[in-house]
VOGU-3710 file (C-alpha; in Angstrom, 3 decimals, decimal comma):
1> xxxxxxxxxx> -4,089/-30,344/6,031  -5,739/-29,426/9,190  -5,613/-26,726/12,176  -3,607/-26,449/15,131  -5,143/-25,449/17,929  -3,195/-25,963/21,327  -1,085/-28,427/20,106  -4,251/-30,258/18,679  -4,867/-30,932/15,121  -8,428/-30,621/13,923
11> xxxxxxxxxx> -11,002/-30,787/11,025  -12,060/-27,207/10,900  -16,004/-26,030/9,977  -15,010/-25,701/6,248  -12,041/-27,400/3,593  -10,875/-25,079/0,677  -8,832/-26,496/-1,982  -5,043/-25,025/-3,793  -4,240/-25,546/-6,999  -0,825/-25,801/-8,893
21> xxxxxxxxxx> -0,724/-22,721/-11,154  1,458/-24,825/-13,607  -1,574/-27,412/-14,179  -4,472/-24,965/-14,789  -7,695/-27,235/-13,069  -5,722/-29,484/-11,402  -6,264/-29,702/-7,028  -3,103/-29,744/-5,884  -4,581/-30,428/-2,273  -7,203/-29,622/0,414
31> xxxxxxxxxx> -6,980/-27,748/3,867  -9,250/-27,315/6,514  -10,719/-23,944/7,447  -11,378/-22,415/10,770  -14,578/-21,254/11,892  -15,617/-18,788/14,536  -15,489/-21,509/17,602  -11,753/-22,624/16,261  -10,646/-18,843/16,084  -11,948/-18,307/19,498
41> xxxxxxxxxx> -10,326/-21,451/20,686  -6,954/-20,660/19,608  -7,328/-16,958/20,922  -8,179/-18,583/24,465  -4,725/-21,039/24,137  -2,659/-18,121/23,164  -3,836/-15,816/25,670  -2,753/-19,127/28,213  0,114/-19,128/27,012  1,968/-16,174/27,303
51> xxxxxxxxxx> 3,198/-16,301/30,794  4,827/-19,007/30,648  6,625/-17,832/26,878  7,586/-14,753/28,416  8,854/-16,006/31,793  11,154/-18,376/29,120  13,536/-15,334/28,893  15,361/-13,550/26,265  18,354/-16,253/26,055  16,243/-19,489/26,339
61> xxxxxxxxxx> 13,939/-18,286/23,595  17,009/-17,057/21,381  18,477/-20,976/22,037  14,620/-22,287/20,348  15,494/-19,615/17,323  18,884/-21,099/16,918  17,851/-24,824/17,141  15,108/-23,580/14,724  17,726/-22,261/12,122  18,863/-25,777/11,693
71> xxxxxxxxxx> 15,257/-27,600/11,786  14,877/-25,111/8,723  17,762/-25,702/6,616  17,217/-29,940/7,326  13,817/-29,601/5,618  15,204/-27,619/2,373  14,001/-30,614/-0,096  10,135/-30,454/1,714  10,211/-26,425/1,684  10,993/-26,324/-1,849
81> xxxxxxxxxx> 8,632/-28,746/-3,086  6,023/-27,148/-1,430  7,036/-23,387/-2,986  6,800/-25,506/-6,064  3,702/-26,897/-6,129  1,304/-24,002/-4,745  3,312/-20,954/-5,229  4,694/-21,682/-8,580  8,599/-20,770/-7,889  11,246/-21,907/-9,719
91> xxxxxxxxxx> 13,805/-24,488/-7,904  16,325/-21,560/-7,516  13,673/-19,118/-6,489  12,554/-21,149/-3,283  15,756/-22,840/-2,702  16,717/-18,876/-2,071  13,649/-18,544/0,095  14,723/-21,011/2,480  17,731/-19,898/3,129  16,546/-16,015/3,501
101> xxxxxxxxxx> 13,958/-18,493/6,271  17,349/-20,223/7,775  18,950/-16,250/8,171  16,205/-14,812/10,080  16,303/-17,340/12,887  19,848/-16,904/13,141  19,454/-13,013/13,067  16,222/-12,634/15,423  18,049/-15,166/17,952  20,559/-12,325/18,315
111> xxxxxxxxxx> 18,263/-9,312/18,209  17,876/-8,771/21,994  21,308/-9,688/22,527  23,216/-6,488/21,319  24,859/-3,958/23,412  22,692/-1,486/24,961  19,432/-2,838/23,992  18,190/-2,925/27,352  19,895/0,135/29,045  17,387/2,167/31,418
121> xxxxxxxxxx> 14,758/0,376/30,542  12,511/-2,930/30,407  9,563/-4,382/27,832  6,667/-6,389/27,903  5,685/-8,580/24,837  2,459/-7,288/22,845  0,450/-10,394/23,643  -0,564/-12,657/20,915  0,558/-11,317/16,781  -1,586/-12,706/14,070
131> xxxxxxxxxx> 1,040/-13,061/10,885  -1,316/-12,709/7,615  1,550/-13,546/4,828  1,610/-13,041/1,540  1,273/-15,857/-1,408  4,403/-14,753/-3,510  7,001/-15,473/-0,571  4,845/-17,650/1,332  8,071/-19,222/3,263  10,288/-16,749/4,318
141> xxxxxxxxxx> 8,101/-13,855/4,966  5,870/-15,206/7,548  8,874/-17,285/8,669  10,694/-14,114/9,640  7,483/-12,577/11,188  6,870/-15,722/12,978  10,230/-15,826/14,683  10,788/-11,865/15,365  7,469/-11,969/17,490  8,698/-15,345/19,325
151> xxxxxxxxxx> 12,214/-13,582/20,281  10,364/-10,812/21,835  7,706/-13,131/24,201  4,726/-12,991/22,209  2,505/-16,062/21,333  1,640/-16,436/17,751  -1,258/-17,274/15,312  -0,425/-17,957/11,457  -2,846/-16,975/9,681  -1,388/-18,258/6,445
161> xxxxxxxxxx> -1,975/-16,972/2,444  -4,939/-19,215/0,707  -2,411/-20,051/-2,154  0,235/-21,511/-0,099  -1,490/-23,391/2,639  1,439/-26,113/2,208  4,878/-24,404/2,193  3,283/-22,544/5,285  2,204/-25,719/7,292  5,478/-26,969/6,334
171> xxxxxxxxxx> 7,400/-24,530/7,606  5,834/-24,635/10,811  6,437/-28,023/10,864  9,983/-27,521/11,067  9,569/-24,636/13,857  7,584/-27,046/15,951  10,185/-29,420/15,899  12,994/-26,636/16,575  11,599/-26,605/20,099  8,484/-23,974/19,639
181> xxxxxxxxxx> 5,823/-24,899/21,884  2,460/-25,731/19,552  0,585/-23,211/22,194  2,973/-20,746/21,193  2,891/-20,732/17,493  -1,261/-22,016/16,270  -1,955/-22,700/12,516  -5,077/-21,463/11,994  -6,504/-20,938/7,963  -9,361/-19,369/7,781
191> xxxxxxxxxx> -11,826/-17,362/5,252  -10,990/-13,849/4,183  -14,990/-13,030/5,096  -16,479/-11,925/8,709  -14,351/-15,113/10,226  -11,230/-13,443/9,382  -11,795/-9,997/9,976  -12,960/-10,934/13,618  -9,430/-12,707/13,959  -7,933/-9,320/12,907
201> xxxxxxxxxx> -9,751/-6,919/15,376  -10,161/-9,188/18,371  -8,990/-7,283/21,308  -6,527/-9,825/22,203  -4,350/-9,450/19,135  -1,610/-7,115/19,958  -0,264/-6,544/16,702  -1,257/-8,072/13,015  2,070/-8,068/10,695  0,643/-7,677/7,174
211> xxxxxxxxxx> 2,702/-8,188/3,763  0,118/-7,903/0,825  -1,241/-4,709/-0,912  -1,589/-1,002/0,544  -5,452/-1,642/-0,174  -5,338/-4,746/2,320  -4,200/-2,206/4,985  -6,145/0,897/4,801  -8,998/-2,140/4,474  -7,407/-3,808/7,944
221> xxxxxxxxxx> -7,399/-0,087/9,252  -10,899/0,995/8,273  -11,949/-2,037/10,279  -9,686/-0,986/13,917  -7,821/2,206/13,041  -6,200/1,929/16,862  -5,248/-1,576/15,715  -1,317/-1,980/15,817  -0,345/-2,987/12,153  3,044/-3,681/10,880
231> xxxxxxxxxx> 2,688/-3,777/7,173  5,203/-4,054/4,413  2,625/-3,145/1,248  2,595/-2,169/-2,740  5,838/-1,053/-4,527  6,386/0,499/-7,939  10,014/-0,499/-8,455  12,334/1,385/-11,113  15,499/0,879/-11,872  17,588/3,984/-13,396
241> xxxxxxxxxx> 20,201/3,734/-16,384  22,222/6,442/-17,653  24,770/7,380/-20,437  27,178/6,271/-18,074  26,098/3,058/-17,147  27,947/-0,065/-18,292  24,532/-1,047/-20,733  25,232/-5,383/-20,615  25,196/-5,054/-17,656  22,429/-2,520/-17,007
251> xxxxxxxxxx> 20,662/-5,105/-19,034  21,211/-8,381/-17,065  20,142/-6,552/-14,067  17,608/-4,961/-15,480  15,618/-8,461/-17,118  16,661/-10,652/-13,319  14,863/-7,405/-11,546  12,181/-7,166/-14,044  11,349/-11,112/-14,334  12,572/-13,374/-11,499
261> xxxxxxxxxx> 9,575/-15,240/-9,910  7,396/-13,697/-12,717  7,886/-10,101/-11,799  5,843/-11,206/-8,911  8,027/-9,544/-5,790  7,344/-6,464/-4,211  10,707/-5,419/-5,300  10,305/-6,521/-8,842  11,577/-3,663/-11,911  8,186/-2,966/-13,166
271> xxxxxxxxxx> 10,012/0,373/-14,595  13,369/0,972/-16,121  14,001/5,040/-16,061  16,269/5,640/-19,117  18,462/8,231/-20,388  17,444/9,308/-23,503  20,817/8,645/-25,343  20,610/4,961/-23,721  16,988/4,673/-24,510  17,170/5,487/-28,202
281> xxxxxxxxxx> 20,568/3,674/-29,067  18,969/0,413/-30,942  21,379/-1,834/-30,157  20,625/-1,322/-26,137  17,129/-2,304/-27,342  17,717/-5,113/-29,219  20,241/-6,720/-26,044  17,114/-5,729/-24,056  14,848/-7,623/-26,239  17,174/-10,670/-26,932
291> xxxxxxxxxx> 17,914/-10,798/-23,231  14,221/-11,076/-21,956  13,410/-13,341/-24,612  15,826/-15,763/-24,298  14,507/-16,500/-20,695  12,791/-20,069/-20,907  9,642/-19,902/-19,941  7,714/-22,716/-18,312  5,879/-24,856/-15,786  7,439/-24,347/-12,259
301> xxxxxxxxxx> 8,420/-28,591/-12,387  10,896/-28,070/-14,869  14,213/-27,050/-13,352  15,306/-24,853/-16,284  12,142/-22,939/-15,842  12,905/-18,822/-15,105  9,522/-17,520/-16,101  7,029/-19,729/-14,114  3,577/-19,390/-14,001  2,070/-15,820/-11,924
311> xxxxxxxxxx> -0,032/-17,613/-8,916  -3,480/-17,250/-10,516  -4,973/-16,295/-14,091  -4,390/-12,186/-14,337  -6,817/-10,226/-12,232  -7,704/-7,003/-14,389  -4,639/-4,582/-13,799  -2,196/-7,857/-15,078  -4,195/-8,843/-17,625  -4,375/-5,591/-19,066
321> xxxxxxxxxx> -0,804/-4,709/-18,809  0,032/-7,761/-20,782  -2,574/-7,329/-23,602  -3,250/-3,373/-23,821  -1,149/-0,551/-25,040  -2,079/2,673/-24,387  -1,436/5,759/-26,501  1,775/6,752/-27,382  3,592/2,970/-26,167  4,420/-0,134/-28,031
331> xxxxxxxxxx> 5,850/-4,012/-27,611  9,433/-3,687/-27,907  8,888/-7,481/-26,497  4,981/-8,511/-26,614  4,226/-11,256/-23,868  2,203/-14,452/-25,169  0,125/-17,139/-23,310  2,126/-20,271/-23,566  0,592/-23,504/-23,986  -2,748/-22,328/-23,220
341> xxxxxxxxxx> -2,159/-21,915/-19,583  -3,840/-18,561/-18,388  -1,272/-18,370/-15,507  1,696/-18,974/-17,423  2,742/-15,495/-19,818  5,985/-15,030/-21,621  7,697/-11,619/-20,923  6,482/-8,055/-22,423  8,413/-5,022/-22,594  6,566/-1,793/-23,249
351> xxxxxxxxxx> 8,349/1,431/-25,207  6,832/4,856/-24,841  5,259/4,672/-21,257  4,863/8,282/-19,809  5,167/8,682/-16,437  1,925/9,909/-15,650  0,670/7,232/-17,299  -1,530/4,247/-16,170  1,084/1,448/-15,934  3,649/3,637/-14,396
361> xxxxxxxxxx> 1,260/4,587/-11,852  -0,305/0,820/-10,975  1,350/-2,355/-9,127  0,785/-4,721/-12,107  2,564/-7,990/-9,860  3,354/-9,862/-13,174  6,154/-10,297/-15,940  5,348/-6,745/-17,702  8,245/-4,142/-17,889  7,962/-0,323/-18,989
371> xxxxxxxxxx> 10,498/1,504/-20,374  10,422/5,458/-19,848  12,314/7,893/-21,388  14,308/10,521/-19,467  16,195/13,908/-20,526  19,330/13,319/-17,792  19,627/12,139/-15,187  17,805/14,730/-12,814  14,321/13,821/-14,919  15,358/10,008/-13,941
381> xxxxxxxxxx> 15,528/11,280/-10,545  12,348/12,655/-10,358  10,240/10,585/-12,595  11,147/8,010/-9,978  10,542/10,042/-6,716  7,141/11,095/-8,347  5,044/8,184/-6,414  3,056/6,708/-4,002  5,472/3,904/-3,193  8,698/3,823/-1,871
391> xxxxxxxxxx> 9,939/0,642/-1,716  13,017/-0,541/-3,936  14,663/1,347/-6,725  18,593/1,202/-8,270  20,556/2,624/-10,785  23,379/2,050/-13,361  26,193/4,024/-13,535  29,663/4,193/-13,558  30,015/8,187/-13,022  30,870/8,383/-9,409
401> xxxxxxxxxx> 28,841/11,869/-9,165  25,736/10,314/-11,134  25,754/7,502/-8,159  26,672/9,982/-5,432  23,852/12,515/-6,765  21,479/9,552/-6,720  21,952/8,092/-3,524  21,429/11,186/-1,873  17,968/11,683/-3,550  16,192/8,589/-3,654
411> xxxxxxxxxx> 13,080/7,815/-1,803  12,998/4,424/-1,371  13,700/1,831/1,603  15,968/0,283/-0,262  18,454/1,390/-2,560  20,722/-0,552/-5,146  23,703/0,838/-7,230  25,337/-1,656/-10,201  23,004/-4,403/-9,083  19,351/-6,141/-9,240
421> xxxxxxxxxx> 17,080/-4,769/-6,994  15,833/-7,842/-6,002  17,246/-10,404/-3,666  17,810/-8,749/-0,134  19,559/-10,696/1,395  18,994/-10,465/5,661  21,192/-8,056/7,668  22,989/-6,771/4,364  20,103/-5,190/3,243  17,241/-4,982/5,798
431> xxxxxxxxxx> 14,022/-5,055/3,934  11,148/-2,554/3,971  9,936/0,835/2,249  8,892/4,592/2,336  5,857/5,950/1,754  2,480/3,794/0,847  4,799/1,062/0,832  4,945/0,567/4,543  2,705/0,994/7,689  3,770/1,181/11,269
441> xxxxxxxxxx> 6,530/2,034/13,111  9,066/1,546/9,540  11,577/-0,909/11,242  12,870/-3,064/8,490  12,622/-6,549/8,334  15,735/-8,695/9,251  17,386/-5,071/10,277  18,570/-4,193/13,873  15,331/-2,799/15,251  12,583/-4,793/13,932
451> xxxxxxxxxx> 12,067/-7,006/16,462  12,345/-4,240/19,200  8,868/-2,998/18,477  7,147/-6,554/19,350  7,433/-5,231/22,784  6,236/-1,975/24,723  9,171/-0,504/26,177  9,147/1,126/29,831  12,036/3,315/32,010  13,419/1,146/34,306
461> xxxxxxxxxx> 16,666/3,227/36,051  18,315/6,131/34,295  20,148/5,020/30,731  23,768/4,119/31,742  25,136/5,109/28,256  25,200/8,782/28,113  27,471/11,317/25,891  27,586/15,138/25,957  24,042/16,468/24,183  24,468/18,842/21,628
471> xxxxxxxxxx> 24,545/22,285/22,051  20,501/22,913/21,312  19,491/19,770/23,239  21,867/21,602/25,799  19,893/25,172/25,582  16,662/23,471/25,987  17,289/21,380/28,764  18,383/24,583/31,008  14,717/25,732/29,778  13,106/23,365/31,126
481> xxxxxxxxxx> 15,030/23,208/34,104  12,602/26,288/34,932  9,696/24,918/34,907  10,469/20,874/36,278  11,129/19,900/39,415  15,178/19,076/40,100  14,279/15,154/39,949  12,139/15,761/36,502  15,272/17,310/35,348  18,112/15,133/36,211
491> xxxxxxxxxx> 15,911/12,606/34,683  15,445/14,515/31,706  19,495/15,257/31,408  19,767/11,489/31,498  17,367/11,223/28,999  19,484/13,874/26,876  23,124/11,971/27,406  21,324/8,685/25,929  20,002/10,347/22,655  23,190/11,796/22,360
501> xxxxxxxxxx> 24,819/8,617/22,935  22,476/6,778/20,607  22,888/9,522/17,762  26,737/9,020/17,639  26,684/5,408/17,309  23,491/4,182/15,785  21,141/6,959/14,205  23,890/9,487/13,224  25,834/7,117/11,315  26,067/4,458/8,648
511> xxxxxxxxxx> 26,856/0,995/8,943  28,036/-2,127/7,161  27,877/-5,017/9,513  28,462/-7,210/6,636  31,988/-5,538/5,712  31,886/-7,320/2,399  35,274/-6,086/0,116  32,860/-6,917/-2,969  30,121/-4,820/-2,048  29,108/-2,236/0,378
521> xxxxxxxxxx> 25,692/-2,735/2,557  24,969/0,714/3,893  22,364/0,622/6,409  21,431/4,496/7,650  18,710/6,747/8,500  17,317/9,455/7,140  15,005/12,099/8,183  11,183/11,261/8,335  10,285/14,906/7,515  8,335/17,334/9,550
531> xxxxxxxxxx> 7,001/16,454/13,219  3,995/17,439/14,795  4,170/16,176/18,837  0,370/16,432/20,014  0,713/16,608/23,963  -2,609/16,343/25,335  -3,424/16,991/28,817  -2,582/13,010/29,630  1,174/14,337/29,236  2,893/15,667/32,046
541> xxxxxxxxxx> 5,102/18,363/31,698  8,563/16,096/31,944  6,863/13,515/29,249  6,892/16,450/27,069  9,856/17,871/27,690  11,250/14,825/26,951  9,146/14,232/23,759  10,663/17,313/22,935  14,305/16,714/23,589  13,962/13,718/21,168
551> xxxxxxxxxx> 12,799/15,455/18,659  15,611/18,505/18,723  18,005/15,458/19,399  17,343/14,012/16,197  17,350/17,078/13,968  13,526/17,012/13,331  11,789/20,152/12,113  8,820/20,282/14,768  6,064/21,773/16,281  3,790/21,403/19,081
561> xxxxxxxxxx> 0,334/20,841/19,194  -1,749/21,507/22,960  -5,002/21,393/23,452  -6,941/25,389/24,221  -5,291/26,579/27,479  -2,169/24,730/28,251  0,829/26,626/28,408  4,295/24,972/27,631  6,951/27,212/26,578  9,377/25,526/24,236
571> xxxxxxxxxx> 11,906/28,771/23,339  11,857/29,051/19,077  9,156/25,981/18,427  5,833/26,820/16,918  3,212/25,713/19,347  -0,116/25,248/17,946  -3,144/25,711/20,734  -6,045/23,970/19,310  -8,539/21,262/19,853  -9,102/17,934/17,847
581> xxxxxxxxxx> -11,096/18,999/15,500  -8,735/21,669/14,270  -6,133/19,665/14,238  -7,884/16,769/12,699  -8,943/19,343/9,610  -5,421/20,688/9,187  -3,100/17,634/9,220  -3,650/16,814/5,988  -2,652/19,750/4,615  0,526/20,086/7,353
591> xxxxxxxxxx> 3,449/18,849/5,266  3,926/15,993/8,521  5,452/12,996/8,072  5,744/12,035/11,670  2,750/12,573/14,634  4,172/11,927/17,537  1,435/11,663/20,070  0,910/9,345/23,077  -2,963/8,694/23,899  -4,094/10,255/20,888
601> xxxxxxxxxx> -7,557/8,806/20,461  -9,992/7,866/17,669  -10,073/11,032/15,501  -6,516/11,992/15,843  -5,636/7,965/14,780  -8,146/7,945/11,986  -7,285/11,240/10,761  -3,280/10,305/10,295  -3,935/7,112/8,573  -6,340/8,817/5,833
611> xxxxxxxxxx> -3,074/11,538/5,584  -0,697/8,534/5,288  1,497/10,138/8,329  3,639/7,868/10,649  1,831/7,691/13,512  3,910/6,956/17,125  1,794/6,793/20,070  3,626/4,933/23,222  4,427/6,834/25,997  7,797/8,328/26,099
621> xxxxxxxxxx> 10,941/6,816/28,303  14,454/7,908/28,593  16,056/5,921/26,400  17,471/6,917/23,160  16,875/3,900/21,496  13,496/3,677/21,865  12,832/7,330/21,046  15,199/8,224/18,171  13,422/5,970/15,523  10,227/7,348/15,320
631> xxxxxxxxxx> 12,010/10,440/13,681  13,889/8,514/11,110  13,461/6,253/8,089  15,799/3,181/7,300  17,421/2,869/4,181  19,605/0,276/2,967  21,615/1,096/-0,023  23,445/-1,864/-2,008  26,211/-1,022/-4,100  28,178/-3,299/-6,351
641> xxxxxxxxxx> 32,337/-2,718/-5,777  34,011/-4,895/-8,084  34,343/-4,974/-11,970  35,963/-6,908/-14,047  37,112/-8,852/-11,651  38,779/-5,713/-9,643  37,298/-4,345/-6,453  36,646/-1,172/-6,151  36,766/1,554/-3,108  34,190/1,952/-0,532
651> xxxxx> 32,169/4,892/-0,735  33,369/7,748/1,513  31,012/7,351/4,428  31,935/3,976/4,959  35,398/4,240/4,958
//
């Protein structure tokens, strides 16, 4: 396979070769690899060609997304085959991945389309967004990247995963015949060495979208920690079953979470959470056991296949989860090698694992399950809050206070209640996680505000959409009326009406576009924690006031950082006075999980990435759209509403 360069196909310096994890030495094909003059080529046509993208408009590029939806689902046989060959996925597992392809065009030729998106204010694309995909959905994921940065005028380079040259160029294929301009959207493979890190930190890359592991980003970051990353990383998935849970099905779920695609998602059940009267009741063990090994195991070329072959022989944290026990845990199900392929495992199911111990701490990415024990269910609860990752989690239940208890709680992206925790499925459950499990701005993929933030946003005219603020939003804005000018302040008012607007009908609220009678989709936000707004002397006094009047709009807990000798008098806020350094020393210690601070420079940038806080840096405009996110995270909780063949009633806040 080659490049594509400006609508060019070409050799490339270098050729790597993929193999087909279910024939262990066998070349499944060659592809070229850039070098640096083909990386600075395509950064030269790309940087051409964004005038001309953007000047295309909002509705003709949504028409090229729709058309592209189609080109999609027409190659289905080609996609699949592909997913097949060099990513080792079942028939069912990629014919799902198309489709999840097929939904984001449809949903990202909409995004810019829905009311109030563009009220009081305007947006320029980034520029050009490298998409560096990951191996283990090597269709959809970059598909969905790929199209989110088209709807919002960016050009594109696709930088794809060295395992699944093929299903990528394939699926480019199809977007090229959709109508996407080749200038636009550039295939480019290159080496994960110098070549490839000079493609990430080029100055002309406005944003990189990253799905792989949390050490790929903090590695992306050490390299450019300005550089604008969007990165959906590692996840230590459990999935919670009580007393009260119905246990055949707790254990379907449980083995399709746990084993689907080889446990190789980033929403995979690595960790089932158990109530200890569940956990030592032998006959849930023995379903458990029978259920996982009853799975057929198998190259990914035979349809009846569930447990293919993981994408390459285990790297050292796989291969020890499948062959070492550590003190205290045993095989309830040991995994074998089958037919002396080193990529293809049977599935293992550990007893005894502690939760502080190694496995339950560690992103194993293979067909390995731990079982922990927990007293009730507050232990579940907080055996499962107690890590780094946030990114998918579930419980079953069928005690309407257990659920209610546990969907409060939870600190994941995305929740799931009676269900897998695999298999979101775009717009019902908008993909992306908390904590080291996500980088950037949080928007989740194939939700309402992910392709937003492909674009800068600036004021352009007051927001028309305005409701009555609260009554502290209220009290502050006759405070500041003080100190700014009358225009500053009817601006600022204006400002005030569109959070309030916003809060009542977007970030204040739950919501269920689906409006499935089988199963709610609640999509919400929840607080990101404790802000810290660093105004430095950049900031004018309005900018922030109205940093300010975000921040009180949306509930956040927050203080105010100024550099030695500015005064601004925000009645009953902590405000700091200090220069970089101190702040620098004392954020990690803060208890922050938002900075909000335009212009920050170097130290201030470097020092909230090594905290892990959410960083949000552009300048501030009147609309509540734009502003309200940074002090939320999305959720989406999934909860099953039928049983035996009866459904069942919504939950309360979606009634």
């Amino acid at each position: 396979m080659p490049l594509q360069i400006g609508g060019e196909t070409l050799a490339g310096n270098s050729e790597a070769s993929a193999s087909d994890p279910s024939r262990p030495g066998h070349v499944a094909y060659r592809h070229a690899l850039a070098g640096p003059e083909q990386v600075e080529r395509a950064l030269q046509v790309a940087v051409a060609a964004r005038d001309g993208w953007k000047a295309t408009g909002f509705e003709g590029r949504a028409a090229i997304l729709a058309k592209a939806a189609a080109t999609l689902a027409a190659s289905r046989g080609d996609a699949i085959a592909a997913m097949v060959l060099d990513a080792g996925k079942s028939v069912i597992e990629a014919d799902t991945e198309l489709s999840e392809a097929v939904d984001f065009a449809d949903y990202y030729a909409r995004s810019f389309l829905r009311e109030g998106t563009f009220d009081g204010v305007t947006c320029e694309p980034l520029g050009t967004v490298l998409i560096t995909p990951p191996w283990n959905f090597p269709h959809a994921i970059p598909c969905g990247g790929i199209l989110a940065a088209l709807a919002a005028g960016n050009t594109v380079i696709l930088k794809p995963a060295p395992e699944t040259v093929l299903t990528a160029w394939v699926m480019v294929n199809s977007l090229w015949e959709a109508g996407v301009p080749h200038e636009l959207l550039q295939f480019l493979p290159c080496p994960d060495n110098e070549i490839g890190r000079s493609l990430v930190t080029d100055p002309r890359i406005g944003a990189v979208v990253l799905t792989g592991a949390y050490e790929t980003a903090r590695l992306f970051l050490s390299w450019k920690p300005e550089l604008r990353l969007y990165a959906e990383t590692s996840g230590k998935n459990a999935l919670v079953i009580t007393a009260a849970a119905d246990p055949d099905l707790a254990v379907k779920d449980l083995v399709k979470s746990a084993f689907g695609h080889s446990g190789q998602k980033c929403s995979a059940a690595s960790l089932a959470i158990v109530e200890a009267e569940v956990y030592d009741d032998p006959g849930f063990r023995r379903r458990l056991r029978d259920a996982a090994a009853s799975l057929k195991t198998g190259p990914s070329w035979e349809y009846d296949s569930i447990v293919t072959p993981v994408i390459r022989e285990p790297g050292e944290a796989l291969h020890r989860a499948l062959t070492t026990l550590d003190p205290g845990e045993e095989w309830l199900l040991e995994p074998r090698m089958i037919d002396g392929n080193p990529c293809l495992w049977s599935p293992g199911i550990k007893l005894g694992v502690a939760p502080e111990s190694w496995f339950c701490r560690t992103e194993c990415f293979g067909p390995v399950l731990g079982l922990v024990r927990a007293n009730d269910l507050d232990h579940a609860i907080r055996i499962q809050n107690d890590s780094d990752c946030g990114l998918t989690g579930g419980i079953h239940s069928l005690d309407p206070a257990e659920i209610d208890a546990w969907r409060e709680r939870v600190e994941v992206g995305n929740a799931y209640i009676n269900r897998p925790i695999t298999g979101a499925i775009v717009q019902r459950q908008p993909f992306g996680g908390w904590k080291r499990s996500c980088f950037g701005p949080g928007a989740k993929a194939g939700g309402p505000n992910y392709a937003a933030q492909f674009a800068t946003w600036q004021n352009d005219g007051l927001p028309r959409l305005q409701a009555p603020p609260s009554p502290g939003v209220a009290s502050l804005l006759e405070s500041f009326a003080a100190i700014l000018s009358p225009a500053e302040t009817e601006d600022l008012r204006a400002a005030a009406g569109s959070d309030a607007w916003w809060m009542a009908r977007e970030f204040g609220i739950g919501h269920d576009p689906s409006a499935l009678a089988c199963e709610s989709n609640l999509f919400r936000y929840r607080p990101v924690g404790r802000c810290l707004i660093r105004a430095g002397e950049a900031l004018s006094e309005a900018e922030i006031a109205r940093i300010v009047i975000a921040a009180r709009a949306a509930g956040s807990d927050f203080e105010l950082s100024l550099p030695p000798g500015r005064e601004f008098a925000v009645p009953g806020i902590a405000v700091w006075h200090e220069r970089v350094e101190n702040l620098v020393r004392r954020l990690p210690d803060g208890g922050y999980g938002l900075l909000r601070a335009p212009f920050p420079g170097p130290e201030i940038t470097s020092a909230a990435i090594g905290a892990g806080i959410r960083l949000v840096t552009h300048s501030p405009v009147f609309s509540g759209k734009i502003e309200l996110p940074a002090h939320f995270r999305e959720q989406a909780v999934a909860e099953t509403l039928h049983r035996h063949g009866s459904v069942l009633p919504r939950p309360q806040e979606l009634r």
